[in-house]
C-alpha positions in Angstrom: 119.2 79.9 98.1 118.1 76.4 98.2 119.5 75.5 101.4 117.5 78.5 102.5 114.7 76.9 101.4 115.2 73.4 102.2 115.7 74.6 106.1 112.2 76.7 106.1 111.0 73.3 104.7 112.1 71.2 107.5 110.8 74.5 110.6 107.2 74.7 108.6 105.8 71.6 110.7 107.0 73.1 113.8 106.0 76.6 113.0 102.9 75.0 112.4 102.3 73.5 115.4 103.2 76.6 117.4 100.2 78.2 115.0 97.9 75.5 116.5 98.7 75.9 120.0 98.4 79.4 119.9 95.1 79.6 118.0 94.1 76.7 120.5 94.8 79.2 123.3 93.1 81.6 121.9 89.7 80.1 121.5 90.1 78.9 125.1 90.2 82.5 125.9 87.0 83.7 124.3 85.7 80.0 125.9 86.9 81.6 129.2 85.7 85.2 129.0 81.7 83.6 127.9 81.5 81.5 131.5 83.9 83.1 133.7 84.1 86.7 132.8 88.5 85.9 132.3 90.5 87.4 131.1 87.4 90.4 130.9 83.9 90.2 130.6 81.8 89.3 127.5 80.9 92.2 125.1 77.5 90.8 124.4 74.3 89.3 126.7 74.5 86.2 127.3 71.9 84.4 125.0 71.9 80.2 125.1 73.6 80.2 121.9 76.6 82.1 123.5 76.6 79.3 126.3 76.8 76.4 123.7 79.5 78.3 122.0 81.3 78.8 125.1 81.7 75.1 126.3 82.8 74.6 122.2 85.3 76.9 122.3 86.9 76.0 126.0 86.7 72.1 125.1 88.2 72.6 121.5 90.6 75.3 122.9 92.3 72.7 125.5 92.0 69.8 122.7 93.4 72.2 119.9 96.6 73.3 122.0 97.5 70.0 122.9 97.3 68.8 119.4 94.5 66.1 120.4 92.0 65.2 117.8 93.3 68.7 115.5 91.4 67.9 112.7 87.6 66.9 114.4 88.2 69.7 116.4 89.5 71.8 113.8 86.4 71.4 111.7 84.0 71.9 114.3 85.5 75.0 115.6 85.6 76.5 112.0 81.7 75.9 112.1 81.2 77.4 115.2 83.7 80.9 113.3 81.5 80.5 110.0 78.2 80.6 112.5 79.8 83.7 114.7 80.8 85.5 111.9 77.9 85.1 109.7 75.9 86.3 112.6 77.7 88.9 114.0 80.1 90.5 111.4 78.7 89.6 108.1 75.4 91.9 108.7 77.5 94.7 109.3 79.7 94.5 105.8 80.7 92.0 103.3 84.7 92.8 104.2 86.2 91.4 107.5 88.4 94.2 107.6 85.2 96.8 107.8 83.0 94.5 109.8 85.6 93.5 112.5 85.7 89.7 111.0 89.1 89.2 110.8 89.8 87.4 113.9 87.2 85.1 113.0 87.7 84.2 109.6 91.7 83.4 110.5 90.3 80.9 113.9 89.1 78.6 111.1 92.3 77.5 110.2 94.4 74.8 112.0 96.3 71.9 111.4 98.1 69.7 113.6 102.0 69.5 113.8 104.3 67.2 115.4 103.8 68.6 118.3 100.8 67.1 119.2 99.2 64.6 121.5 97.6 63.0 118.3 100.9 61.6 117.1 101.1 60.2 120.9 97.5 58.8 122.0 96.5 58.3 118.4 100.0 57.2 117.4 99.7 58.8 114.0 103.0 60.2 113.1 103.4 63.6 111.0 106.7 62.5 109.1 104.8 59.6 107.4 101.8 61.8 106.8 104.0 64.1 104.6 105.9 61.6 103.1 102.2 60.2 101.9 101.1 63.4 100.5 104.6 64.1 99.0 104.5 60.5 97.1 101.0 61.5 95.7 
């Protein structure tokens, strides 16, 4: 049983980083749908706050997939979820689940990997990361 467990230790950085691209993806999607009506057209009007979150969510989307400043972007796309879902689910019921939420509350978290162009332009590298947090 251990060396089950001591392989799903090594895969959890990669898994991760698929986690982070895909999520990354994601929010590039909803980036794209708010200025270019792609891959379908926006469910609400287009209000200015709707235009700020768009460029947010295309610029952090492209950053987050590529693994390029994860944890800035990271923190400010979880800001612009808490804002979206504080404003748009949260009125309708305290429970994501009820309100429609879920989505939302799950695009806050994201971490970066080794797969990421961090660990290439910023040359921090995820190994020693862990083995820093493991030592603590």
């Amino acid at each position: 049983m251990t060396a089950l467990y001591a392989r799903l230790d090594r895969a959890s950085p990669y898994v991760l980083s698929i986690l982070r691209i895909i999520t990354g993806l994601l929010f590039l999607q909803h980036g794209l749908q708010k200025y270019f009506a792609f891959p379908s057209p926006a469910r609400f009007p287009m209000v200015p706050l709707l235009y700020v979150q768009g460029i947010i969510e295309i610029v952090g989307g492209v950053l987050l997939a590529g693994g390029l400043y994860t944890r800035i972007v990271a923190f400010i796309l979880a800001g612009d979820m808490a804002v979206a879902y504080f404003m748009v689910q949260f009125p309708r019921s305290f429970y994501p689940i009820t309100n429609g939420g879920d989505a939302a509350v799950l695009y806050c978290f994201a971490g970066g990997g080794p797969w990421s162009l961090d660990r290439i332009v910023l040359r921090r590298d995820w190994g020693d990361a862990q083995a820093r947090r493991a030592a603590e």
